[in-house]
C-alpha positions in Angstrom: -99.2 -35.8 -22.1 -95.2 -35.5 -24.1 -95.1 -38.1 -25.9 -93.0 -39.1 -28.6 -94.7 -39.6 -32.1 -94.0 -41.6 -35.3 -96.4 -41.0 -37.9 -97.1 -43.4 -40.8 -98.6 -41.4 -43.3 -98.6 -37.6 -44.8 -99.5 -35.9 -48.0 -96.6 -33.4 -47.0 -94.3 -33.8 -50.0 -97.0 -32.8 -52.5 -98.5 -30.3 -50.3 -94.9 -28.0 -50.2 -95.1 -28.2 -54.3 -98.0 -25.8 -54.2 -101.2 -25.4 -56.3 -103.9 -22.7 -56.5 -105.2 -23.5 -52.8 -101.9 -23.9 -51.2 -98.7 -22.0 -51.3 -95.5 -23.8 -51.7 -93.6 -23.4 -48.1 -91.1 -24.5 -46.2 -90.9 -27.8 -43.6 -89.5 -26.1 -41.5 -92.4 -23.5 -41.4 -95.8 -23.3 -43.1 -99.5 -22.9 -42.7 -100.4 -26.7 -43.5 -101.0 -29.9 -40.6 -96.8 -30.6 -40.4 -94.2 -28.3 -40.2 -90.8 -28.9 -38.1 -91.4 -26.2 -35.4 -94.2 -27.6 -34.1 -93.4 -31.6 -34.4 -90.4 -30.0 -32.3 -92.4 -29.6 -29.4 -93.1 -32.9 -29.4 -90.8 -36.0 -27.3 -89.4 -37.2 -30.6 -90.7 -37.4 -33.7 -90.6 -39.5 -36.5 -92.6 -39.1 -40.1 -93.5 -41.2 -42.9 -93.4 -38.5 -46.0 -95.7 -40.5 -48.8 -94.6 -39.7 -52.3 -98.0 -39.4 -54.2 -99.1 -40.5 -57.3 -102.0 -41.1 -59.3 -103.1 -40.8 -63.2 -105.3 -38.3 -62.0 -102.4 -36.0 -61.9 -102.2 -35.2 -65.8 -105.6 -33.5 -65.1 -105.3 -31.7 -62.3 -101.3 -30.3 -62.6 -101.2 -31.0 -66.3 -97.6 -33.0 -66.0 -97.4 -36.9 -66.1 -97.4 -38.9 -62.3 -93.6 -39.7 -63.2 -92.8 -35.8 -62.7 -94.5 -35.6 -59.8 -92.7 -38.4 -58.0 -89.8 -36.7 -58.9 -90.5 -33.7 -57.8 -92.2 -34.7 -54.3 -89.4 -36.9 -53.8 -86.6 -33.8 -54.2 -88.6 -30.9 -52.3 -88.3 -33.7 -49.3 -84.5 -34.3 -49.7 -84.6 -30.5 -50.0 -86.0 -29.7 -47.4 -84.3 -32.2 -45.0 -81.1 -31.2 -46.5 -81.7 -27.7 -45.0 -82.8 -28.7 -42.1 -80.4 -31.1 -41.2 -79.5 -30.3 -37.8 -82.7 -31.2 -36.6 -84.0 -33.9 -39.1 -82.8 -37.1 -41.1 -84.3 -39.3 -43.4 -83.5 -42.6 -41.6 -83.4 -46.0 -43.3 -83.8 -48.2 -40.6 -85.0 -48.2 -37.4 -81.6 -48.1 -35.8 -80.9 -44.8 -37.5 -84.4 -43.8 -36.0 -83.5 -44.5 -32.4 -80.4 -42.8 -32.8 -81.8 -39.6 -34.4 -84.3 -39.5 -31.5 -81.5 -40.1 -29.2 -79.4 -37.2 -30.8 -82.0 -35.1 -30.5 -83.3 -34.8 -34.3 -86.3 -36.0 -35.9 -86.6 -38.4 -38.8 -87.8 -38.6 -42.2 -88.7 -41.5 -43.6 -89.7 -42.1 -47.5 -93.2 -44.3 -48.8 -94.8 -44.4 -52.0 -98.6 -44.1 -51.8 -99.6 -44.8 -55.6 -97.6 -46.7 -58.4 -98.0 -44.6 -61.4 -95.3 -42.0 -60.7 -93.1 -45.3 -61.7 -94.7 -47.2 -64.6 -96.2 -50.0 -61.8 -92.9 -51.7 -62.5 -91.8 -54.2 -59.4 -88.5 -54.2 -61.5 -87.9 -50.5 -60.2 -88.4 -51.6 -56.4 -84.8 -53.1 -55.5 -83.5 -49.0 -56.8 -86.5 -47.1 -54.9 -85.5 -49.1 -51.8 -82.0 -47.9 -52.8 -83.0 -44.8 -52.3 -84.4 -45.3 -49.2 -88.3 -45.9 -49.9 -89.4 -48.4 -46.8 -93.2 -48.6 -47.2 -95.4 -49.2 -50.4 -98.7 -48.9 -51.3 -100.1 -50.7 -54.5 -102.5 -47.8 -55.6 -104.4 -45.0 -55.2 -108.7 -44.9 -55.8 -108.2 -45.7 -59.0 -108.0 -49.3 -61.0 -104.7 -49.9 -62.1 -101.8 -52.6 -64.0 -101.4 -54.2 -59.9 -104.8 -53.8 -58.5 -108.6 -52.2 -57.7 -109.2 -49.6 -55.4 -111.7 -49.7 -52.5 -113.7 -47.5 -54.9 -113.7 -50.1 -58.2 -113.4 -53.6 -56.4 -111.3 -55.7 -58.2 -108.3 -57.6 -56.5 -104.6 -58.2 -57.0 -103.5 -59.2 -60.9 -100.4 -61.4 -61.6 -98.3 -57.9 -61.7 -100.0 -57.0 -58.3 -99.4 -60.7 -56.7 -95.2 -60.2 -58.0 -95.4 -56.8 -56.5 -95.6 -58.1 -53.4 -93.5 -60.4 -53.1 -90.7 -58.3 -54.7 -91.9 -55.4 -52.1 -91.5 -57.7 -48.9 -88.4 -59.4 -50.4 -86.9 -56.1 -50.0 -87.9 -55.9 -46.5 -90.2 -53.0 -48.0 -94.0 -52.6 -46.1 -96.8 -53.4 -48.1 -99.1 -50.6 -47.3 -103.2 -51.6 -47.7 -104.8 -48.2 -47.1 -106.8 -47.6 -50.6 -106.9 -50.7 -51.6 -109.8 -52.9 -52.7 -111.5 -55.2 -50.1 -110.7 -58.1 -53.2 -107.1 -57.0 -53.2 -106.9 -56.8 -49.4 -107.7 -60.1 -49.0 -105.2 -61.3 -52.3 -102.1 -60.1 -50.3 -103.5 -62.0 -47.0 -103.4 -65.2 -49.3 -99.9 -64.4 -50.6 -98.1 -62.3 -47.7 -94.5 -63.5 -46.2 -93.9 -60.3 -44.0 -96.0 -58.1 -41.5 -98.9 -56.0 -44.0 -99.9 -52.6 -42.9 -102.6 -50.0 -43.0 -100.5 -46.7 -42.6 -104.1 -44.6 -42.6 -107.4 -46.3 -42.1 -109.7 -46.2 -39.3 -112.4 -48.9 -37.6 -115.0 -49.9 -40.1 -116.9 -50.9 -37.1 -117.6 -47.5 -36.1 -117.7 -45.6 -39.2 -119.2 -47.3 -42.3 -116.7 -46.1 -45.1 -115.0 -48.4 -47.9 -111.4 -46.2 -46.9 -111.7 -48.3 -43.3 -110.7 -52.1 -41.9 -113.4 -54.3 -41.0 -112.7 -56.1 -38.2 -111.4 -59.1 -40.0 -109.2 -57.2 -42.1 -107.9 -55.5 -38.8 -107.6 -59.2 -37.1 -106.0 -60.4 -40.3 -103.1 -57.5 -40.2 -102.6 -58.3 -36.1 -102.0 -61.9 -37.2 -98.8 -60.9 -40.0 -97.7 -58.5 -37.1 -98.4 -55.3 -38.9 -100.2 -52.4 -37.4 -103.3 -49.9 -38.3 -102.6 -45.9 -38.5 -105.2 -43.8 -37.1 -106.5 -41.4 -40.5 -107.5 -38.1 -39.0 -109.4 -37.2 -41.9 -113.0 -36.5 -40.6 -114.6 -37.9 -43.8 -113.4 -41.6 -42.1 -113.9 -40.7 -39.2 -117.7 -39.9 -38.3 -120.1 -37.2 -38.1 -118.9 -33.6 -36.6 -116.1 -35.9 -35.4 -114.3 -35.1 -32.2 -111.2 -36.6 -30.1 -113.8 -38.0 -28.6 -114.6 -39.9 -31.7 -110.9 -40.1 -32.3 -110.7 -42.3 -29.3 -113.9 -44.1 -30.6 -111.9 -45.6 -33.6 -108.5 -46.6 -31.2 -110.9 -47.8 -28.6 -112.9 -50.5 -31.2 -109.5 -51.8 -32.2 -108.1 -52.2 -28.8 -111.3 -54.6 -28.5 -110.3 -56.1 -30.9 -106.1 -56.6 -30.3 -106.3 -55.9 -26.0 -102.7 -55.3 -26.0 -102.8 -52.6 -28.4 -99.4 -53.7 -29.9 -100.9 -53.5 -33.5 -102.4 -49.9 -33.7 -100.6 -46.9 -34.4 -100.6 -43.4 -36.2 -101.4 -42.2 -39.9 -102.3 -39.0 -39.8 -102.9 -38.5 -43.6 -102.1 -34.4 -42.3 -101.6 -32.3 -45.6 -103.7 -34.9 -47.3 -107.0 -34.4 -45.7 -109.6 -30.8 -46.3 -110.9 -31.2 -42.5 -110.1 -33.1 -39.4 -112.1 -33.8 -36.0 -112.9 -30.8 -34.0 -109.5 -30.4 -31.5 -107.2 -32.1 -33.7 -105.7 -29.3 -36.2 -102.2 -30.6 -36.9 -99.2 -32.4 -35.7 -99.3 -29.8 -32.5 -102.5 -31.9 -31.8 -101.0 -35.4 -31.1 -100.2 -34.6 -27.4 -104.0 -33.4 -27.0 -104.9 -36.7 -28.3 -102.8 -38.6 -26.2 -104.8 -36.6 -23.3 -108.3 -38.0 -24.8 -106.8 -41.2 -24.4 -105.7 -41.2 -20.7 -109.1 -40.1 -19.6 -110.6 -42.9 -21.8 -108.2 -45.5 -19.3 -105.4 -46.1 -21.4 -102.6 -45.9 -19.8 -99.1 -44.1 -20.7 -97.2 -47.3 -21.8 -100.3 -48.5 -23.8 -100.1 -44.8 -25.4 -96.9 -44.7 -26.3 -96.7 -48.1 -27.8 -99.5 -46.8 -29.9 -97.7 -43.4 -30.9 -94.4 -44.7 -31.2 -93.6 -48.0 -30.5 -95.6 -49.7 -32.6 -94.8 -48.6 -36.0 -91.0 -48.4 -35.2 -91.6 -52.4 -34.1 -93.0 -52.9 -37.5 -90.0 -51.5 -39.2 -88.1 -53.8 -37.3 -90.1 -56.9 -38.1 -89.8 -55.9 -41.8 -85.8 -56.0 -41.5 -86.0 -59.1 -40.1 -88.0 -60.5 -42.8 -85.8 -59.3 -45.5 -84.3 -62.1 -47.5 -80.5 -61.0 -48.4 
């Protein structure tokens, strides 16, 4: 099945920097999950490029978070900029439609991880200047805003003003990573639609990364969505698009109209994926699992599109000038 698809979250940015696995390349070409000959194959496309940060990074590419934000954040305007008859950044879901409409696909900037910019809420109003549209609070680590779903603890005061100053913006408040404590903190204190841009069903694979299906019920009822994560790891044993379908399946139990489900690929981010899922090339193959599991093509393409450009919308709307 073609289908058009708008993907919440990708590890991209820092994967085009290079290390000692992975050679720097281009987006327009490269030998990692995304590039932008094969997501031009696709009916339209639209992709959330994460900016990543994390203390961890003084260890493992010896320069401070703060650099790397930087220099994710420029290899995507690079690369965009050379590409620019066939991709944007967009910073609203108009500009979205209309790149689709024209033909070109869109970029669209997120922050996975505070510490490339001191956890500093102050900085948000300028990083939404920039055109930054979704915001995570952390990474797997404890930090100045919040736990992890690896350490437990929930929101602080810092975390709790983050939010608010996040959603004031009309910015989405991204809760993949974050502690089950903390999860819960930003139900209690949310004005604006909360999203998972990459976690999976809880309910069918035990892992602290996924929703339970409360937390699933809980983002439905702000009117944010879930992203499908394709790491395996969160996904299940030897998983398949079988077991792809599995995880969309449990939630579609759980929200019938599947108007609150949606894609987070977490490509570029993630060491191995189901079997028959080996990059962007693979969402129409997925699509296919999904018709022969009954779901038909308007249900589909709300999930791969629709849903996450509705989000954006409902985020606008919530914006308080």
């Amino acid at each position: 099945m073609k289908v058009p698809v708008f993907d919440l979250h990708c590890d991209t940015a820092l994967r085009l920097l290079g290390d000692s696995v992975n050679e720097a390349g281009s987006l327009l070409r490269n030998s990692g999950h995304i590039d932008l000959e094969r997501a031009g194959a696709l009916d339209g496309y639209a992709q959330c490029f994460a900016c990543f940060t994390t203390p961890m990074q003084e260890q493992w590419h010896h320069v401070s978070p703060t650099v790397i934000f930087e220099r994710e954040l420029a290899t995507i305007q690079r690369e965009v900029d050379k590409n620019s008859d066939i991709i944007a950044i967009a910073y609203s879901p108009g500009e979205i439609r209309s790149n689709r409409a024209l033909g070109k696909m869109s970029a669209i900037l997120t922050l996975e991880g505070t510490a490339g910019f001191g956890y500093d809420p102050e900085l948000l109003p300028d990083l939404y200047a920039i055109g930054f549209r979704v915001v995570s609070l952390g990474w797997n680590e404890r930090n100045p805003l919040t736990g992890s779903h690896l350490t437990g603890e929930g929101l602080t005061d810092r975390g709790r003003e983050f939010v608010r100053m996040a959603q004031s913006l009309g910015m989405l408040v991204d809760v993949s990573h974050i502690s089950d404590a903390g999860f819960w903190d930003i139900m209690d204190i949310t004005q604006a639609p909360v999203i998972a841009t990459h976690s999976n069903a809880r309910g069918v694979w035990n892992h602290s990364r996924n929703l339970t299906d409360d937390m699933f019920r809980a983002i439905c009822r702000t009117g944010g969505v879930a992203g499908y994560n394709a790491c395996a790891d969160f996904t299940g044993e030897n998983p398949t698009l079988d077991t792809v379908c599995d995880h969309i399946a449990h939630f579609l139990e759980l929200d019938a109209e599947g108007t609150h489900i949606a894609l987070g690929g977490d490509l570029d981010g993630v060491s191995a994926t189901p079997a028959g899922f080996e990059g962007v090339q693979s969402y129409p193959a997925l699509a296919d699992a999904l018709l022969r599991r009954g779901l038909t093509k308007g249900m589909i393409e709300n999930i791969f599109w629709n849903n996450a450009l509705g989000v954006m919308e409902r985020a606008v709307y919530n914006h308080k000038e």
